[in-house]
Each structure stands twice: as structure tokens, then as C-alpha cells.
C-alpha positions in Angstrom: -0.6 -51.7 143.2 2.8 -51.4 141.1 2.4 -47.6 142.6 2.8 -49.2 146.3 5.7 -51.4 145.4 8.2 -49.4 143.4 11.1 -52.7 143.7 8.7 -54.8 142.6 8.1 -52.0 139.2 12.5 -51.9 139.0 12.5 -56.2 139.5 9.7 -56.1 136.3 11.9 -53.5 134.2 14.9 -55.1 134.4 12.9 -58.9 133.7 11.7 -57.4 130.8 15.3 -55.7 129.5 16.9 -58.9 130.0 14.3 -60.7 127.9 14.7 -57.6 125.0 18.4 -58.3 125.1 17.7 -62.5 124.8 15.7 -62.3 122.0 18.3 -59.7 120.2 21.0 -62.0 121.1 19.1 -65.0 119.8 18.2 -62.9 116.7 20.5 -60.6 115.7 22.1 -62.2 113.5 19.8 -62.8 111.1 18.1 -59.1 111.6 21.7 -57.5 110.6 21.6 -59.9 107.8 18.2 -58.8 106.4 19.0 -55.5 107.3 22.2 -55.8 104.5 20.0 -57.5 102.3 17.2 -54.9 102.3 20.0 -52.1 101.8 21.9 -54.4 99.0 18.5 -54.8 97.0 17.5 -51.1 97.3 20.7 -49.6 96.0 20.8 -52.3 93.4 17.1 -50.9 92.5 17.7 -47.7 92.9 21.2 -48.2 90.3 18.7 -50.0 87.5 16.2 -47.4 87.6 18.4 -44.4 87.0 20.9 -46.7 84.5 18.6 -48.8 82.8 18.4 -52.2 81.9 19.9 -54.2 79.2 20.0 -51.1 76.9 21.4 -48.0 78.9 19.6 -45.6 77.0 15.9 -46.9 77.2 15.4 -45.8 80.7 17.8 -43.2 81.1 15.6 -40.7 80.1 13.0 -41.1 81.8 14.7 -41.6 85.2 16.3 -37.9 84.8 13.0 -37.0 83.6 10.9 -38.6 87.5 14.0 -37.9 89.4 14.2 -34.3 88.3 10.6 -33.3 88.4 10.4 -35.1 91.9 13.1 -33.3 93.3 12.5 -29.7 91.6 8.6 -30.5 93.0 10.9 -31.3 96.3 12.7 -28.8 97.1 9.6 -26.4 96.1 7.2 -27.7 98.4 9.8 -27.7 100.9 10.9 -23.8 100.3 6.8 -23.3 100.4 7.0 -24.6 104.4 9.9 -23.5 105.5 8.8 -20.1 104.2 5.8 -20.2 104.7 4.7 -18.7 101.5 1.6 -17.5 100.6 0.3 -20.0 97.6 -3.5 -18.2 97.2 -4.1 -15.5 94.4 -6.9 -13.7 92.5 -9.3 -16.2 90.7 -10.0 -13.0 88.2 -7.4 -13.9 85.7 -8.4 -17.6 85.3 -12.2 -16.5 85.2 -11.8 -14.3 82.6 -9.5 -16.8 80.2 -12.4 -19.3 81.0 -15.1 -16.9 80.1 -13.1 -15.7 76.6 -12.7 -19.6 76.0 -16.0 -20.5 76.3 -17.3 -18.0 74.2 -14.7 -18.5 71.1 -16.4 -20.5 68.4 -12.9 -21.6 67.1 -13.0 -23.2 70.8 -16.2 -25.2 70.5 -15.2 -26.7 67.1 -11.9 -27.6 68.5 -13.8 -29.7 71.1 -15.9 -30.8 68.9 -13.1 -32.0 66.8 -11.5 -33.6 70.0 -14.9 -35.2 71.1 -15.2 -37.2 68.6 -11.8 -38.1 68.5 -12.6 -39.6 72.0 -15.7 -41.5 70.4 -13.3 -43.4 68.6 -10.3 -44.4 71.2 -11.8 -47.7 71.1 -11.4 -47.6 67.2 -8.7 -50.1 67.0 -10.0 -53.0 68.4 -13.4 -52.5 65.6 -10.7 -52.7 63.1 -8.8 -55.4 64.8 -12.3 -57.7 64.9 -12.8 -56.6 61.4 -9.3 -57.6 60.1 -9.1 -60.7 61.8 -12.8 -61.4 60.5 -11.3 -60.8 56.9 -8.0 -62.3 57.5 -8.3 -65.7 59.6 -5.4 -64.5 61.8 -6.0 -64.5 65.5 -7.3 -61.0 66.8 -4.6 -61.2 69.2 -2.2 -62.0 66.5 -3.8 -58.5 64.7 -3.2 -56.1 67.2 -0.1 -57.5 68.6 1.4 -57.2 65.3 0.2 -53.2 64.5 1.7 -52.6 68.6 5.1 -54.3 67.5 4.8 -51.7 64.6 4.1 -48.6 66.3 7.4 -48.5 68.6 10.5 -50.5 68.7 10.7 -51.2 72.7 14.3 -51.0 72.6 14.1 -53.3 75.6 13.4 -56.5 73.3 15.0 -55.1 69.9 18.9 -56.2 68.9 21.3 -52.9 67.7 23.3 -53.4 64.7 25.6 -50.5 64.3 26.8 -49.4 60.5 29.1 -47.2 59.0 30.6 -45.4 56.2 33.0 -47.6 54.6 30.8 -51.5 55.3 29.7 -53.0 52.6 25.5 -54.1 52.3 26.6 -57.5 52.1 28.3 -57.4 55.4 25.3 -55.4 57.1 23.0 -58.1 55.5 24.7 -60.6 57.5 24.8 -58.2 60.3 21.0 -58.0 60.1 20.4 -61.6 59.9 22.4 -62.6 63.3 20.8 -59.6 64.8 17.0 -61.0 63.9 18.5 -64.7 65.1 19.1 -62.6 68.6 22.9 -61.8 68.4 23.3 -57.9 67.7 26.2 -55.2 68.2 26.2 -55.1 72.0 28.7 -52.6 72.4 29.3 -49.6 69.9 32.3 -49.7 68.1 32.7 -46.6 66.4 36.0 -47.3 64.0 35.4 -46.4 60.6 38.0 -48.1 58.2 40.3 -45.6 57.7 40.2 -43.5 61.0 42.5 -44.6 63.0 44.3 -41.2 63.9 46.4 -40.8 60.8 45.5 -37.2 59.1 45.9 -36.8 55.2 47.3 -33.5 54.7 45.3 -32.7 51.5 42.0 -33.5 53.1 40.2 -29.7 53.8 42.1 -28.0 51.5 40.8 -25.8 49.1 42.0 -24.2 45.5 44.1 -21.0 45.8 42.2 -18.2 43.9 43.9 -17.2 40.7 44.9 -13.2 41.1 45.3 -11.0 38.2 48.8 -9.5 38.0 47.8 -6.2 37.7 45.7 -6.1 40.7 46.5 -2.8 42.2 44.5 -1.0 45.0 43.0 2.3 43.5 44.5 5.3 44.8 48.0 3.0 45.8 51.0 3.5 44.1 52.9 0.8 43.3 55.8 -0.4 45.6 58.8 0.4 44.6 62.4 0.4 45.9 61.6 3.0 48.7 58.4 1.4 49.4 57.7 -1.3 51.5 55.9 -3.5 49.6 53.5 -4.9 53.2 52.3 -1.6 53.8 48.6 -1.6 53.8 46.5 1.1 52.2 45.5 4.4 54.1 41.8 4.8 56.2 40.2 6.2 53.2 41.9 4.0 50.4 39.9 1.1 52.3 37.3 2.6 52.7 36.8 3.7 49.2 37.3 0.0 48.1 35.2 -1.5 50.9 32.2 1.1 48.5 33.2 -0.3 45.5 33.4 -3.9 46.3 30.5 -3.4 48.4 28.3 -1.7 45.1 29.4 -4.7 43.3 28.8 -7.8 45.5 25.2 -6.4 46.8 22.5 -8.5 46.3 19.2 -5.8 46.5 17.2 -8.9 46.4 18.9 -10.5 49.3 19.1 -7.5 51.5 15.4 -7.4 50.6 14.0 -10.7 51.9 17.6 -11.4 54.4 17.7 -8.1 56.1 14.9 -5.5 55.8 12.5 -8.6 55.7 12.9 -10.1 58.8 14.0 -6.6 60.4 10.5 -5.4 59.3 8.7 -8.1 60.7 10.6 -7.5 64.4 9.9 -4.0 64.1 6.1 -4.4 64.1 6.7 -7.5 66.5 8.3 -5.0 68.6 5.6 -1.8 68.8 2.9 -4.1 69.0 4.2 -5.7 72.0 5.2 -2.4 73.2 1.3 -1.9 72.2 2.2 0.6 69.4 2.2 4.5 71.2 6.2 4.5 72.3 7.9 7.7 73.9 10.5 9.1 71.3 13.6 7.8 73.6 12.4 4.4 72.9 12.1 4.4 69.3 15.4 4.5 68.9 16.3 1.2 70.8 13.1 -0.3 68.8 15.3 0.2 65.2 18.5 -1.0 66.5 16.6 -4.2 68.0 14.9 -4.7 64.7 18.4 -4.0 62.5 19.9 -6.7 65.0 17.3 -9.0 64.3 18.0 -8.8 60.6 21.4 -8.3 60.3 21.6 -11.9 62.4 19.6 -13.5 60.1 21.6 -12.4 57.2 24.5 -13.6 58.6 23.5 -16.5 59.6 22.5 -17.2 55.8 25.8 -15.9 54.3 27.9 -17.7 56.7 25.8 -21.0 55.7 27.0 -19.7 51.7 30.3 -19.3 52.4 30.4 -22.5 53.9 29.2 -24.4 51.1 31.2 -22.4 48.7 34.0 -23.8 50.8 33.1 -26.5 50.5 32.5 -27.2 47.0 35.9 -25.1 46.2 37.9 -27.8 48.5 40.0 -30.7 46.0 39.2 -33.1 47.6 36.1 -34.5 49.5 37.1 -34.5 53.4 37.1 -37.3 54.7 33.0 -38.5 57.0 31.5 -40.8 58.2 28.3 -41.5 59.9 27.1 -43.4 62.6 23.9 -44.9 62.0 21.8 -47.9 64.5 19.7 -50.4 63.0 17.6 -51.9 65.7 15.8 -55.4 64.6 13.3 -57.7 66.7 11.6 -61.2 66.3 7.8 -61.8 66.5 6.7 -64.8 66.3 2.8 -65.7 66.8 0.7 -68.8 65.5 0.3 -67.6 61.9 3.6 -66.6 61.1 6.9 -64.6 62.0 6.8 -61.3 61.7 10.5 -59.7 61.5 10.7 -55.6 62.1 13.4 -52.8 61.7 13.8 -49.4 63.4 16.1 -47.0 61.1 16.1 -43.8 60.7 12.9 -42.9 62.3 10.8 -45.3 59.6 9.4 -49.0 60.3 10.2 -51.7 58.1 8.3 -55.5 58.2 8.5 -58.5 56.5 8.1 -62.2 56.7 11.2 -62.7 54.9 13.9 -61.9 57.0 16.5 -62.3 54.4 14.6 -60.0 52.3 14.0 -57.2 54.8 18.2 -57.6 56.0 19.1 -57.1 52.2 16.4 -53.7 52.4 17.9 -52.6 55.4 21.3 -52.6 53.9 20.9 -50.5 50.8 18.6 -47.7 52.9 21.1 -47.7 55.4 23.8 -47.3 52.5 21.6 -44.5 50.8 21.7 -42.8 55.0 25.3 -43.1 54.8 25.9 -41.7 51.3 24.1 -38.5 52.5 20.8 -39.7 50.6 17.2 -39.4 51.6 16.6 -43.7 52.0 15.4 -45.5 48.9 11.3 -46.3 49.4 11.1 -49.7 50.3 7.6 -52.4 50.5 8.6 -53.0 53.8 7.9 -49.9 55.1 4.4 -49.5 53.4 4.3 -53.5 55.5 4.5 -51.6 58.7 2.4 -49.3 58.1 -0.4 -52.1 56.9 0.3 -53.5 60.6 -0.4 -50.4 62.3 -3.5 -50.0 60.6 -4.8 -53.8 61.4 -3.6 -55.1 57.6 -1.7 -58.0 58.3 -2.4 -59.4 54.9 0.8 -58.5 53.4 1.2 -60.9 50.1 -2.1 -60.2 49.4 -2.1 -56.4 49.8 1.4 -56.3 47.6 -0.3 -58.5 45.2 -3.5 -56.6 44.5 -3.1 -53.5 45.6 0.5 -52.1 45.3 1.4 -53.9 42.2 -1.7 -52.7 40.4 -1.3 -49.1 41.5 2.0 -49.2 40.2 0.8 -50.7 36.9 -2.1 -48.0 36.9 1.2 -44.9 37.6 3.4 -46.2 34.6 0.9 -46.6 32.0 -0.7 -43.1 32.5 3.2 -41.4 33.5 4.0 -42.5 29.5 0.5 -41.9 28.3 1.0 -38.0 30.1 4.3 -37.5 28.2 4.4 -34.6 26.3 5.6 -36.3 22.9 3.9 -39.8 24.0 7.2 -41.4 24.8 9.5 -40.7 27.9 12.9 -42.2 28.8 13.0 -45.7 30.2 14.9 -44.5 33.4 13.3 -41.6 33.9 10.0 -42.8 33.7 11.0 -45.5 36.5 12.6 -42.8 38.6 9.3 -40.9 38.6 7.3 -43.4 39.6 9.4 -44.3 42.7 9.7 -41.1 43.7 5.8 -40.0 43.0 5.3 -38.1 46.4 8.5 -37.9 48.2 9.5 -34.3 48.5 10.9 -31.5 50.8 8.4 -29.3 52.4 8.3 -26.7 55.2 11.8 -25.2 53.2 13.7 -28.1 53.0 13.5 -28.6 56.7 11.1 -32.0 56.1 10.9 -34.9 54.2 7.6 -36.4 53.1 6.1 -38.9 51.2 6.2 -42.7 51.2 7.2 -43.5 47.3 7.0 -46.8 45.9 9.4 -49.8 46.2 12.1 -49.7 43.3 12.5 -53.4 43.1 8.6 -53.6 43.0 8.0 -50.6 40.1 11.2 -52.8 38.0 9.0 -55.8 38.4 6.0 -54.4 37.3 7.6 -52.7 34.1 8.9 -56.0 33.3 5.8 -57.8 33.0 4.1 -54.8 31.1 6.8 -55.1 28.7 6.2 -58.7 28.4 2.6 -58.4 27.7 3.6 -55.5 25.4 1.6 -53.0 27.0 4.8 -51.0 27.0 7.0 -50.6 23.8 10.9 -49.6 23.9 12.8 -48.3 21.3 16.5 -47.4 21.6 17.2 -43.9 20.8 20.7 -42.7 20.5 21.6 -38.9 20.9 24.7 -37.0 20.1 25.9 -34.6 23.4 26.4 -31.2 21.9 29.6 -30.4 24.5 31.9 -32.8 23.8 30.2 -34.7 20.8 30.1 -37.8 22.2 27.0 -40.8 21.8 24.7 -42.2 24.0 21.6 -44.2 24.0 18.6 -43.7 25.5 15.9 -46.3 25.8 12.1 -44.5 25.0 9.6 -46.1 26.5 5.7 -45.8 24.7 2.6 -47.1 25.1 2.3 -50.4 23.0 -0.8 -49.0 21.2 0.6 -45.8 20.4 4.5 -47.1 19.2 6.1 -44.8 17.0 8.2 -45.9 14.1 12.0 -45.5 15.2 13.0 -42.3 12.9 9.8 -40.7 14.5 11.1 -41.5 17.9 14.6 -40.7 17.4 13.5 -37.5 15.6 11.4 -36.4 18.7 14.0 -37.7 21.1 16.3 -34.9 19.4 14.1 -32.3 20.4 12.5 -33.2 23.5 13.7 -31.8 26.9 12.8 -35.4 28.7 15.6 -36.9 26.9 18.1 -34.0 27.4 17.6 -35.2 31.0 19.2 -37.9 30.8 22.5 -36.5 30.7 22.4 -36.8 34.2 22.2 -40.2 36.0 19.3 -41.2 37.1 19.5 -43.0 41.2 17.7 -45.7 40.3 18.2 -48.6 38.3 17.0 -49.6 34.7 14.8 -53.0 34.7 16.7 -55.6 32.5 14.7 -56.7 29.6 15.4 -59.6 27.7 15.3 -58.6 23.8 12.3 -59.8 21.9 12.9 -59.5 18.0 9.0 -60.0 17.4 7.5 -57.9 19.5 3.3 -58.2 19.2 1.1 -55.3 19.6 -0.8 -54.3 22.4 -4.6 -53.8 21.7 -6.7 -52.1 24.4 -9.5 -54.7 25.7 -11.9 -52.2 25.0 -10.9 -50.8 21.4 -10.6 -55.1 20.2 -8.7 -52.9 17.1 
């Protein structure tokens, strides 16, 4: 009908553009204003995503981590359409990788292994149920205290930032503001100290002492007509770059530095080459392989001659080291639990004042170029994780006995049945913490040097451990010192017999050096009773 009355169809389009323009005119406004808002609110987003949150660094990575991987996957499926690729290949090579991995048996016991690792995913909460069981603490209060162990969420921790130079009180009180909520915001690295003015004797090192008659072979002497700069001839070098050279080799080094390592890259080399090589190539093979180990012997002298510069240098030059102590709050019905984050170890504790004072000294050890000091806190968070959140009780019954246990049978394992006070306390703390994997690693957990002290106390008390003061002469510079012994009380030696085997054992030489921790303070007992074994009643 519209068809048969086309200015009736141009009367109905124009109604119906004067109506569109109404309701724009009507509500405009408030369209241009969401439209700002929308765009306000997504760049906003967009900014907090890739710049994080209250702490920069939390999110950071793993926006360049999406946004990268979402734009290399971008741009490659967009190259695949605009080019039209071909994506399709032959199936043969996965088949046969399947097929070879299917029939390895070291395949089928890895699944095995990873089967039933999957039986127990649901592990934790058993333990959890259990542990609150045990406990009386909520099972919710359980497992939210092992999660607050296993990772710091930046996002709700407080940063307190240290340095070479601050004292442990002042990062104790550090600590404590930062577990009331109030932590180092902003970084302010400005070691005491630093603040652009150079000493000149820092870096330098002693000037070696030259003989006077130091002449090159082969050189004469300068004299009037000779200039006395003038370097040696070609061959005069040479000859003295042999000499030196037959002297300063070390056959073992070159052994295990250099023909070692070139060794292994030569037969890494033919058998990747799969072993039959033409003749042209055999050359390039060596010269890879001599590269290979001449690189690592470099690498090892220059790290030498390094530390040899170092240690030749008068005076230490002046470092310092940034370290972050990140701290964080939890409190459930049954208590408040307080954690620390430093240095890649968790620490926990109901005291805070406690675990602030702990944090100081290991961050001290960190920033005296020491491996941390062990700590009960630590061994705390690791009880959490593992659904333990009976902490007094576990440090009651368990670590103190242990420890107990570990000095009585270090001094009953001496070799002359008596072993210096210090030393003994020293082993102990430092049981199992060693360097594996060539230095490169750290391990062990050790035990708490305030809690071994404590426990040697008390065995002293009960007289389960004897002391007796030993005093040896140093055979350098002639000079006195005295060594406490500790022994079993059972097995006490009179004091000549002690000092006579202090004199001779290589335990007490020793102690020359000094040891890192502590000695327990014992308060002098002039009637000390013997201990008697429960089960001798001698």
C-alpha cells in the first residue's frame, strides 16, 4: 500500500527522523555523560591491572605476563589469517613419541608416582579435621592459618625496608608498627653514610713489594745510553711468558678447569654430530671444545683474581644491602597469629614482640653477609603449613626435648668425653644446615640458638651437664685463655685430667677461633651434685 503512495513513505521517514532526533535531544546529555564515564572507568581499569594495586609489584608481573602472551598469541593468529597459513602437519612424529612413552617403564612408574599424588590433593583438609580434632581450634582457623603460611599475599602484608648501618633495636620497632599496620610505604634507600661523598682509600689495595734486583733475563741493565722504559725484545717476552708460565701452572687445575670440561663438549659435540664426522669438520669440533674450556677456566680465574683483590685491598670497601621484611596480622577466634616474609623463609609467632626482636638479628646476620641465624619461628611456620597450630605445645615437648636428646649424646660422642662449651652449642644449632649442590644452596633448618642456650641451662642445673674451666696457653704469641669443657655429669673428670686432655685435644685448639654464637650464662654453683642415670640408681 506504502508502494502506491511513495509521499505518504517520505511523510513517515521524516516523522520518524524527527522523533530520533527528539529523543537524542531529550537524552543526550546524559548518553555523552555515561559514555565519559564508561571510558573514565575502563582506562582507570585498564591502568590498575597493568600497575597494580596498593603494592606496584604484586601485579606487575603478571600483567606483562597476560598482556604479552595475549598479544604474541594476537598478532600470531592474525599473521595465520592474513596469510593464510597452512597450520596441519604429519601426525607421525607425535605418534611415535606417544608410542615410545607408553612403552617406557620409567614412564608408568612416573605416573604411578603422580597418581597417587592426585589421590591425595584432598590430603589437607584430612589433616586439617584431624588437627583441629587434636587441637580445639576451629578447622577454619587450621587451614587458614597453614594458607597464611604458605605465601605472603603481598597485597595484605606491610614492607619494612632495612639496611646496613640500622641498628636491631630500631628494626624491632620497625617491625612492631609494621604488624600494628603502619610499614615503609615508600623505599628509601639511604644508607647512613652514602650520601655521595667518596673516601679515597676505599678500593685500594697494597702495592706489591718488588725485589731490587729484579732484572728481566736476557735484558741488560739500563744504563746512561739506555732508556730505561724500553720494553724487552719479542723473544725476551716470550721466553719469560715460558718461565712464568712453567711456574704459576696448576696441572691440576688445567686438569679439571680446562681439559675437563673441554672433554666433556668434545664428546657432547660428536655425539650430537652422531659420532662419524668428515675430516674438515673435526677441526672446528676441537676448537669448539678448547673454547668451551678455556671459558670456563677463565671464568674461574677471573672469579680468583677477584677475591685475591679483594682480600689484598686495606681497607673493606664500603656495602650495603637492601633487604624487605614484609609482616602481616592474623587474627581468628583462638588467637593472633603474627607472620614474616624475609629472605625467602616464613617466620610465625604469637608474640609479636618476640618474632620483631627474631626478625631483627636474622635480618642483621642477611646484612652482615651471613647465612640467617635458625630461628623457632621459622620451624612455627612450618608447623602451620603442615596443620600444627599447637605451637607452645610442640616447642614444649617436642623441640625442647630433641634438643635435650642432641647435647647430651654431642658430649657423650666426644672423642675425649668432654667438648668445649661453645663449640658444643654451636654444633647443635647448626646440626643440618650446610651448602650443597657446590656451594650454590643452602639447606637445613638448624635449631633456635636462644632455645639450645635454654635448654643447656637447665641441664646444667639438674647437673646432667658438668663444666670445668680449662685454661690453655696459645703457642704463637704465648698468650692465656680459658675454655669452658663441658662433660657429662656421670662421666666428670677431675680438673688436671681435663686440663691435661684439653692440652692435647684438637676440639679445644678450635677454639682459637670465635665461635657465632653465644655462650649460655651460668650462674656458678660451688657444690655442684652429681648426676646419676635413672637407670644405673649408682
Amino acid at each position: 500500500m506504502l508502494e502506491q503512495h511513495p509521499p505518504l513513505v517520505a511523510l513517515a521517514l521524516a516523522g520518524l527522523t524527527l522523533a530520533l532526533i527528539g529523543v537524542l535531544w531529550l537524552f543526550g546529555g546524559r548518553l555523552r555523560a555515561l559514555g565519559t564515564s564508561l571510558r573514565y572507568r575502563c582506562k582507570q581499569a585498564l591502568v590498575r591491572f597493568v600497575m597494580g594495586g596498593s603494592h606496584p609489584n604484586t601485579s606487575r608481573l603478571l600483567a606483562a605476563v597476560v598482556v604479552g602472551s595475549g598479544l604474541v598469541a594476537g598478532v600470531g593468529f592474525l599473521g595465520l589469517l592474513v596469510n593464510e597459513a597452512e597450520t596441519s602437519t604429519s601426525s607421525a612424529p607425535i605418534v611415535t613419541t606417544l608410542l615410545s612413552l607408553a612403552t617406557n617403564p620409567w614412564v608408568w612408574a612416573l605416573a604411578i608416582v603422580l597418581l597417587f599424588r592426585s589421590l591425595l590433593f584432598f590430603g589437607d583438609r584430612l589433616l586439617s579435621r584431624i588437627a583441629a580434632e587434636k587441637s580445639g581450634y576451629n578447622y577454619q582457623t587450621v587451614r587458614r592459618l597453614a594458607e597464611e603460611a604458605r605465601q605472603p599475599d603481598l597485597d595484605s602484608c606491610e614492607r619494612v625496608l632495612v639496611q646496613t648501618g640500622d641498628s636491631a633495636q630500631q628494626i624491632a620497632r620497625w617491625l612492631l608498627d609494621a604488624f600494628d599496620g603502619n610499614g615503609h610505604d615508600a623505599p628509601t634507600f639511604n644508607p647512613p653514610g652514602a650520601d655521595g661523598e667518596s673516601d679515597e682509600t676505599v678500593g685500594e689495595t697494597d702495592v706489591l713489594e718488588v725485589p731490587d734486583r729484579a732484572e728481566p733475563i736476557d735484558v741488560d741493565p739500563p744504563t746512561d745510553e739506555t732508556d730505561a722504559d724500553d720494553e724487552p725484545d719479542f723473544w725476551t717476552q716470550l721466553r719469560l711468558f715460558r718461565l712464568e708460565l712453567g711456574s704459576a701452572v696448576d696441572l691440576h687445575g688445567v686438569l679439571w678447569r680446562f681439559l675437563a670440561p673441554a672433554g666433556f663438549a668434545f664428546v657432547g659435540i660428536l655425539l650430537w654430530l652422531r659420532i662419524w664426522i668428515q675430516l674438515w669438520m673435526i677441526p672446528v669440533v676441537i676448537a669448539a671444545s678448547v673454547f668451551v674450556g678455556a671459558v670456563y677456566y677463565w671464568a674461574v680465574d677471573l672469579r680468583h683474581r677477584r677475591r685475591l683483590k679483594a682480600l689484598r685491598s686495606q681497607e673493606e670497601p664500603t656495602r650495603w644491602t637492601d633487604l624487605a621484611i614484609l609482616t602481616k596480622t592474623v587474627e581468628v577466634p583462638e588467637t593472633t597469629m603474627y607472620y614474616g616474609f624475609f629472605d625467602g623463609n616464613v617466620y610465625a609467632s604469637e608474640d609479636k614482640h618476640e618474632l620483631a626482636r627474631t626478625l631483627a638479628d636474622r635480618a642483621i646476620d642477611r646484612l652482615e653477609g651471613r647465612e640467617p641465624a635458625p630461628a623457632i619461628e621459622e620451624k612455627n611456620a612450618y608447623l602451620l603449613q603442615r596443620y600444627l597450630p599447637m605451637l607452645e605445645a610442640w616447642r614444649e615437648e617436642h623441640e625442647k626435648v630433641a634438643i635435650m636428646d642432641q647435647l647430651i649424646e654431642t658430649v657423650h660422642d666426644a672423642p675425649e668425653g668432654m667438648i668445649p662449651r661453645d663449640l658444643l652449642v654451636e654444633q647443635v644449632v647448626e646440626y643440618d644446615r650446610r651448602y650443597i649442590a657446590w656451594g650454590l644452596l643452602f639447606v637445613g633448618r638448624g635449631r633456635d640458638p636462644d632455645l639450645v642456650r635454654e635448654v643447656y641451662r637447665d641441664l646444667v642445673d639438674a647437673h646432667a651437664i658438668v663444666e670445668t674451666p680449662i685454661t690453655l696457653t696459645n703457642t704463637e704469641d704465648g698468650t692465656e685463655r680459658e675454655i669452658v669443657a663441658a662433660s657429662l655429669g656421670d662421666e666428670s673428670l677431675p680438673p688436671n685430667v681435663a686440663q691435661l686432655r684439653g692440652e692435647f685435644s684438637s676440639l679445644f685448639g678450635k677454639q682459637a677461633f670465635n665461635t657465632r654464637y653465644s655462650a649460655p650464662t651460668i650462674d656458678d654453683d660451688p657444690t655442684p651434685a652429681p648426676f646419676v642415670r635413672p637407670e644405673t640408681h649408682d
